[in-house]
ROTI-359045 format. One record per residue (C-alpha): chain; x, y, z negated. Coordinates in nm, 3 decimals, decimal comma, padded with zeros to 5 digits, m for minus. Each point is the difference from the previous one (the first is absolute). Layout:
<pts>
> mol  c1  c2  c3
> A  X  Y  Z
...
</pts>
This chain:
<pts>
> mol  c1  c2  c3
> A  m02,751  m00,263  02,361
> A  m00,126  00,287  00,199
> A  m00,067  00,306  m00,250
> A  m00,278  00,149  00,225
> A  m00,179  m00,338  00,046
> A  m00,300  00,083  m00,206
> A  m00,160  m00,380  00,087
> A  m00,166  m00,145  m00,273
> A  00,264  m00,250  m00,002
> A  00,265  00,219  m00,079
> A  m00,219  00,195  m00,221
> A  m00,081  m00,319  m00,230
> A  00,407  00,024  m00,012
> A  00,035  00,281  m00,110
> A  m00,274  00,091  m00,197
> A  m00,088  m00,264  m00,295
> A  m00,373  m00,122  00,086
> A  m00,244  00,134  m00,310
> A  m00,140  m00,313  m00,270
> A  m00,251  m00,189  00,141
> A  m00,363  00,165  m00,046
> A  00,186  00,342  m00,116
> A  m00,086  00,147  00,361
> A  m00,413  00,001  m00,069
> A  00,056  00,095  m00,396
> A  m00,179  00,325  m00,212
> A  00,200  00,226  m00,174
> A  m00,004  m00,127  m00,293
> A  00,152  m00,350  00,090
> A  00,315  00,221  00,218
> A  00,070  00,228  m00,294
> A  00,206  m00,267  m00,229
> A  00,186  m00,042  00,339
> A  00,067  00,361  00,045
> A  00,111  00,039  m00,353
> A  00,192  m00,343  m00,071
> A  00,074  m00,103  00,347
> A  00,031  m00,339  00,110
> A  00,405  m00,122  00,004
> A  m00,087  m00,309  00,236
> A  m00,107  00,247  00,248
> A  00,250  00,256  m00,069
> A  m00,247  00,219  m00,110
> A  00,129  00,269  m00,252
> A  m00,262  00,145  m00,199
> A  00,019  00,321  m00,175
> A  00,119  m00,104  m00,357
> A  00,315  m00,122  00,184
> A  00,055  00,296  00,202
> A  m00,034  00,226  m00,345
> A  00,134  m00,183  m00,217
> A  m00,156  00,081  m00,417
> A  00,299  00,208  m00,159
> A  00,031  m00,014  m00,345
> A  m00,165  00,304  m00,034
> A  m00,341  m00,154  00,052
> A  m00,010  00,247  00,314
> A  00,079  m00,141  00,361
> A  m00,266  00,155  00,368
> A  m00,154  m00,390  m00,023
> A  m00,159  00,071  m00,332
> A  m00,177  00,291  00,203
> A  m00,070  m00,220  00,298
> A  m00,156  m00,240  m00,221
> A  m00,243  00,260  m00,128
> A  m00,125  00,143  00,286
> A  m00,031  m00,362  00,151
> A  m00,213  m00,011  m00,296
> A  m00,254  00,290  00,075
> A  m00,064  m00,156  00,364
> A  m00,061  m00,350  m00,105
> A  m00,216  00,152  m00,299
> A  m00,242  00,198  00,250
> A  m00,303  m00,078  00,038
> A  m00,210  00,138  00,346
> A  m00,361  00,002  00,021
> A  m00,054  m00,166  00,376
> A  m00,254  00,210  00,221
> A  m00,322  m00,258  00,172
> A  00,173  m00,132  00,289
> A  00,399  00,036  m00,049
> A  00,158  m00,287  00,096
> A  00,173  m00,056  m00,360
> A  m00,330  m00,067  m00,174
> A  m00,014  m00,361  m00,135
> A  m00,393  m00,033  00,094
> A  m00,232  00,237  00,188
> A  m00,265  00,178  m00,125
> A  m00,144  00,376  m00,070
> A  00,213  m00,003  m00,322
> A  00,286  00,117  00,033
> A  00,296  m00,223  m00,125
> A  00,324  00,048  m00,227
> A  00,332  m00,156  00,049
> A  00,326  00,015  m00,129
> A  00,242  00,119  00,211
> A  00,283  m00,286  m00,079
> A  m00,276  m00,263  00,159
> A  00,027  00,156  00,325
> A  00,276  m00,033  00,283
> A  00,248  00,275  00,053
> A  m00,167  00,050  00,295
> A  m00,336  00,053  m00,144
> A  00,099  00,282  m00,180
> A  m00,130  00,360  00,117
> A  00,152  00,377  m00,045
> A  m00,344  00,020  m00,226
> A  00,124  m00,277  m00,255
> A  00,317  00,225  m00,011
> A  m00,167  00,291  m00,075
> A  m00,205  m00,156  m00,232
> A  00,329  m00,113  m00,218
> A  00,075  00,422  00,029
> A  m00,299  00,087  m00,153
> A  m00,022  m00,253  m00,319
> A  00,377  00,154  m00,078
> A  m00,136  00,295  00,036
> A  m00,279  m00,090  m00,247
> A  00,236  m00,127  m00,209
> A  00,215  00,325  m00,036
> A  00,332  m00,119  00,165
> A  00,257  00,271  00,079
> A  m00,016  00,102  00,367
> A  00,389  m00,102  00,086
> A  m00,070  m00,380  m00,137
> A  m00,337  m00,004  00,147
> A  00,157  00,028  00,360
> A  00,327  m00,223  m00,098
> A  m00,244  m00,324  m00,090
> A  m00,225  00,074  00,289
> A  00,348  m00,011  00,217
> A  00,095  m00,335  m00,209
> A  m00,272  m00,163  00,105
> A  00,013  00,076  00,358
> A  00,303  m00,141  m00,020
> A  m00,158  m00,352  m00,054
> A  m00,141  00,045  00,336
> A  00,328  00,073  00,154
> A  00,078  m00,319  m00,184
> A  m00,253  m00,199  00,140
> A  00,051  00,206  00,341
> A  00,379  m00,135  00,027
> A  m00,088  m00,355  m00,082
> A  m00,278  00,060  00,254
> A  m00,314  m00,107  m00,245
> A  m00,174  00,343  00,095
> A  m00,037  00,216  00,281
> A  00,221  00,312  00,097
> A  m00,318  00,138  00,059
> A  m00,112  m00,028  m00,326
> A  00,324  00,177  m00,161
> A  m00,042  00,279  00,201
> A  m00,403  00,037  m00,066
> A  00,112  00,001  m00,413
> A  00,314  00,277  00,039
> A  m00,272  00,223  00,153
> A  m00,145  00,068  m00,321
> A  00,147  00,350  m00,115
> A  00,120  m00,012  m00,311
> A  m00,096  00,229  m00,255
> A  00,156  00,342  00,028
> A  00,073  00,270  m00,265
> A  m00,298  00,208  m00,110
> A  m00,278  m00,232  00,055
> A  m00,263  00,057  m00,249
> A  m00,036  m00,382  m00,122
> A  00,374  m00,050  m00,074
> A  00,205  00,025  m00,277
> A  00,342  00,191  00,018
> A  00,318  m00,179  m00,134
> A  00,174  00,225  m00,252
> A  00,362  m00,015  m00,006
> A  00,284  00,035  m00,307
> A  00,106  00,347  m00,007
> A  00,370  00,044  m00,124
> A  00,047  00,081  m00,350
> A  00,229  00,272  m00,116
> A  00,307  00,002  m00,248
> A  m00,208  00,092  m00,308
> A  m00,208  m00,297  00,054
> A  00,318  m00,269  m00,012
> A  00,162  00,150  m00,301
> A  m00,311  m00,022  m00,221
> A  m00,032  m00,360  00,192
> A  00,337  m00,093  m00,086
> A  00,024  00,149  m00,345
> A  m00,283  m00,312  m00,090
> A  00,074  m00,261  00,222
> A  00,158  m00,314  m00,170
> A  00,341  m00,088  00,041
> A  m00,030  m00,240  00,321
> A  m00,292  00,211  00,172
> A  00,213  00,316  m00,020
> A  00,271  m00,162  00,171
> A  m00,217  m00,177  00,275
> A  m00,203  00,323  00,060
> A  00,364  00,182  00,058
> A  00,136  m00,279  00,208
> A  m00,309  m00,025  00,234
> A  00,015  00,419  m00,003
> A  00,351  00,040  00,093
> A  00,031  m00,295  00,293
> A  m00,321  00,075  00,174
> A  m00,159  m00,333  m00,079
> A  m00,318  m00,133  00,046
> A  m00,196  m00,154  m00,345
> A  00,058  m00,346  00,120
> A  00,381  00,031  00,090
> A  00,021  00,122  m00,332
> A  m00,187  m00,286  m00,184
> A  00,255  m00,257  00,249
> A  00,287  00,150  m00,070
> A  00,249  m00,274  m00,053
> A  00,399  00,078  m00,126
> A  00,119  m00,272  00,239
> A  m00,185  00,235  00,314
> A  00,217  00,277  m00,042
> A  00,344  00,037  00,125
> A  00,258  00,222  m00,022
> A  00,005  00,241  00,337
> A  00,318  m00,118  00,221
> A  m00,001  00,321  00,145
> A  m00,001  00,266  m00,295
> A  00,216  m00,041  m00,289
> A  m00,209  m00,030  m00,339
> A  m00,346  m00,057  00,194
> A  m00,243  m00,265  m00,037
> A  m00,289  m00,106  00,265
> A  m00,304  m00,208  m00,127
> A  m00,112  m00,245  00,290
> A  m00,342  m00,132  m00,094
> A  m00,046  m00,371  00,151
> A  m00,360  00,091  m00,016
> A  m00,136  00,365  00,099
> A  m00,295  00,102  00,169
> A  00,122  00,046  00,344
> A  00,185  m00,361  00,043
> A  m00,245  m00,158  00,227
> A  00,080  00,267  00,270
> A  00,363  m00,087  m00,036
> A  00,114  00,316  m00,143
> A  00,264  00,001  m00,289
> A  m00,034  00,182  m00,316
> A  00,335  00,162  m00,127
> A  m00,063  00,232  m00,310
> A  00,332  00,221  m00,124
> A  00,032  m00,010  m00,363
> A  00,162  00,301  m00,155
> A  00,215  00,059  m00,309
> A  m00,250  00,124  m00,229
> A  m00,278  m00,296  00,107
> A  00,335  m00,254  m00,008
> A  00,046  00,095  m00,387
> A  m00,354  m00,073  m00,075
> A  00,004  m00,357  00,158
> A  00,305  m00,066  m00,159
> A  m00,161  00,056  m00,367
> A  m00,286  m00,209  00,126
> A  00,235  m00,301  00,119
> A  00,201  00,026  m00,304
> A  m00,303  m00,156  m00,232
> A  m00,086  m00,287  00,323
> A  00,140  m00,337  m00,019
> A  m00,081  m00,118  00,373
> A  00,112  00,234  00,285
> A  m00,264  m00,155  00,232
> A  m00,316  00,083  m00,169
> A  m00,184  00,341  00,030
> A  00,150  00,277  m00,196
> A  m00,320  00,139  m00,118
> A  m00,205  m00,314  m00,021
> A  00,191  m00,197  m00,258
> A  m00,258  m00,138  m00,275
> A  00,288  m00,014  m00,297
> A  00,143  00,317  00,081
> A  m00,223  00,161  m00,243
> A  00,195  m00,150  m00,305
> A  00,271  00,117  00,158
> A  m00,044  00,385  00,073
> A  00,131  00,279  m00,208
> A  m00,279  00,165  m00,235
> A  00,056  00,420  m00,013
> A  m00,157  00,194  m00,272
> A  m00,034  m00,066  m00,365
> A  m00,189  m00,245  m00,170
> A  m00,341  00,044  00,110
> A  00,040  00,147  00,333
> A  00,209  m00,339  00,062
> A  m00,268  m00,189  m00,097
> A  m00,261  00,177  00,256
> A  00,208  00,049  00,273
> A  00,084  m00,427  m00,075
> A  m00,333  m00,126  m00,011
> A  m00,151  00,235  00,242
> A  00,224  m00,104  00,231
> A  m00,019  m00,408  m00,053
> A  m00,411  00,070  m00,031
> A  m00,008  00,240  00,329
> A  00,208  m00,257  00,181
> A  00,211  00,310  00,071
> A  00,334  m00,291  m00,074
> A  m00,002  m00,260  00,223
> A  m00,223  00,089  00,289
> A  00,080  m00,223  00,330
> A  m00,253  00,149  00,221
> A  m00,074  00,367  00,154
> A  m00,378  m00,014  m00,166
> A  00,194  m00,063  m00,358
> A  00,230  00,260  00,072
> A  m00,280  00,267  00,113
> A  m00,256  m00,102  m00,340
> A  00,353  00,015  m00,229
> A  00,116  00,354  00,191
> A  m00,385  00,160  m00,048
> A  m00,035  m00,087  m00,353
> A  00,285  00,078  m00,075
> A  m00,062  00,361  00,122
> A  m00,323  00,033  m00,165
> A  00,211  m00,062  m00,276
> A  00,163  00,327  00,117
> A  m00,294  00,153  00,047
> A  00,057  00,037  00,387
> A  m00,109  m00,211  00,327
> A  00,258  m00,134  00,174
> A  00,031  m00,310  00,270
> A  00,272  m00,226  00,168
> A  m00,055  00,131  00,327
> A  00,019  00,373  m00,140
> A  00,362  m00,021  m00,132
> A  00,075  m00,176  00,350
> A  m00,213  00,296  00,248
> A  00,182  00,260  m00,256
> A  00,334  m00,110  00,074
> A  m00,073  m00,030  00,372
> A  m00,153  00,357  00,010
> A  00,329  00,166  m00,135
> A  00,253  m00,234  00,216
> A  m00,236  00,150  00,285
> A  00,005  00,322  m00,111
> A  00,362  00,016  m00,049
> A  00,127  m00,212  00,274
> A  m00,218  m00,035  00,286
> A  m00,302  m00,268  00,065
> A  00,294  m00,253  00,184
> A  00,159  m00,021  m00,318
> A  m00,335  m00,016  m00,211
> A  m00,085  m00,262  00,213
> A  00,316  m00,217  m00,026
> A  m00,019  00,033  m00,400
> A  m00,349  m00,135  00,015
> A  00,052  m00,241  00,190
> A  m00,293  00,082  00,286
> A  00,137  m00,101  00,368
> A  m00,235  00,264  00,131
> A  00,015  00,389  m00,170
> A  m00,390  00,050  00,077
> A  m00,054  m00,259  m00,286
> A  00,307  00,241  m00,206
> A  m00,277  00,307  00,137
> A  m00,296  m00,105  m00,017
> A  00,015  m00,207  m00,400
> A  00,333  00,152  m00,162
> A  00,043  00,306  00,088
> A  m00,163  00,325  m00,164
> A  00,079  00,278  00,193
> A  00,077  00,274  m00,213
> A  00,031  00,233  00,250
> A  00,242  00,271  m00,200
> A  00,203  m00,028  00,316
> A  m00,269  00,163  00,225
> A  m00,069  00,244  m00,275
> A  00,354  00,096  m00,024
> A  00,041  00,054  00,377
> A  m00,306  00,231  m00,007
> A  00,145  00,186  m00,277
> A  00,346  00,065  00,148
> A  m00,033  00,006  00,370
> A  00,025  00,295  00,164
> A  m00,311  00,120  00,189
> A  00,034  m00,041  00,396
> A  m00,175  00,326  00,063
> A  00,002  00,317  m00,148
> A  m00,346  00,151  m00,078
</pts>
């Protein structure tokens, strides 16, 4: 077969030929497709490119609602446009999901901006669903059910830039400093203490920490006494990149206390329901009892999921009487690795394949550096 013969005969080779009728569908009737796919037509949707982790977090879950807030819209038709159902002086209203792909205007687009702008969403995920749901249209683009055309009309729409007046600025975890974990840690239950430390100490993300599994780590062939965690799940799998976290002594001791009270090496070390019976209780009589209860009542024993973890890890500092989240211990850690080591290494620890992500979410620039080069510099000129 001739790979330039772009014949339709070759093409109905090569390409598998959409279900019948799905050429001349609406929106809403190519969405499940989009989503689900269609195996007899070697169509993989979404939910099997991004597979559900079990975390509860995975990019299809995001898809899905921004898929959501297209289908959902409803556009009031001018007198005359074409996608009006009847004519008339009144205008009309459609939803958007009973139109084509190809029906769809750089106006419906914008129209999806402003009602999540109405609706207060943060600036950043305001432009990632907008660019989720272009991506449909590249979908439908690719499997030629829309018009290139038509893609580029939508990706003119500028997205919504920093200081515009209608939108709402995201607010990101500052780092916490060393007071803040020893009061944190003086209060924490047994298990929570020893997951916050873990997840501290390796770098990890809130939902590596809830998977963590005694059969995924291995001892490090290469250095004597070290141990790697290898998640089978991690946020960056679906682009084929591997997650390899170094375990140190002091983070090793803590999961070995933890495994010690676990009967099966394969479930989650954190997430196991009977472990509470199991625990040590610290204290005397009555602060046993609190820091017992609390924890079985606060779910801060036995959480399997990153949203568990984050509820058990803020009540638990209120407890404290501080604020403190998952993804503070984890941006604190990364700041001083950065600070101490360089942004390569910050990067690697983190496991980001890019350093702007290390930059631009992780790292808090002190800037003591600068200051100290001002300070001790000599001047180039004399005055």
């Amino acid at each position: 077969m001739n790979l330039f013969d772009d014949s339709p005969e070759t093409r109905a080779k090569v390409t598998p030929p959409p279900p019948a009728g799905v050429a001349a569908s609406t929106i809403g009737a190519l969405v499940p497709l989009y989503l689900r796919g269609d195996p007899s037509r070697f169509w993989r949707g979404k939910y099997a490119q991004y597979p559900l982790d079990p975390s509860g977090h995975s990019e299809a879950v995001n898809i899905d609602y921004a898929i959501r807030h297209m289908t959902n819209l409803v556009i009031d038709l001018e007198p005359g446009d074409p996608r009006a159902t009847r004519s008339g002086p009144v205008a009309a209203s459609r939803h958007l999901a009973d139109l084509s792909p190809d029906q769809v205007k750089p106006a419906d687009v914008r129209a999806i901006q402003q009602e999540l702008l109405v609706r207060k969403h943060k600036r950043d995920n305001l432009n990632r669903t907008i660019k989720r749901i272009l991506g449909f249209f590249e979908w439908c683009v690719s499997f030629e059910l829309c018009s290139p055309e038509t893609l580029r009309a939508l990706e003119c729409v500028e997205a919504i830039r920093a200081g515009d007046p209608d939108a709402v600025e995201g607010t990101m975890s500052e780092a916490v400093s060393r007071e803040t974990l020893e009061k944190f840690l003086a209060c924490a239950p047994w298990l929570l203490k020893r997951g916050a430390i873990v997840q501290y100490l390796c770098d990890l993300r809130p939902c590596e920490l809830a998977m963590m599994k005694a059969c995924e780590i291995h001892r490090d062939p290469r250095t004597p006494g070290a141990w790697e965690y290898r998640p089978q799940k991690h946020k960056t799998k679906h682009k084929g990149k591997p997650r390899v976290v170094p375990i140190g002594p002091v983070a090793q001791e803590l999961i070995r206390q933890v495994v010690s009270y676990m009967y099966d090496d394969t479930a989650c070390l954190f997430g196991d329901d009977e472990l509470a019976a199991r625990v040590p209780r610290v204290g005397d009589a009555s602060d046993q009892r609190r820091l017992f209860y609390n924890a079985a009542r606060l779910n801060d024993v036995g959480w399997k999921t990153s949203s568990a973890y984050r509820k058990a890890l803020a009540r638990a500092a209120a407890d404290a009487g501080v604020e403190l989240k998952p993804n503070q211990l984890r941006k604190t850690r990364t700041t001083e690795v950065c600070e101490q080591y360089g942004v390569e290494v910050g990067a690697e620890m983190a496991g980001h394949a890019d350093t702007r992500t290390t930059e631009r979410h992780y790292w808090t620039k002190s800037g003591d550096k600068a200051r100290h080069i001002a300070q001790t510099d000599e001047p180039l000129f004399e005055m």
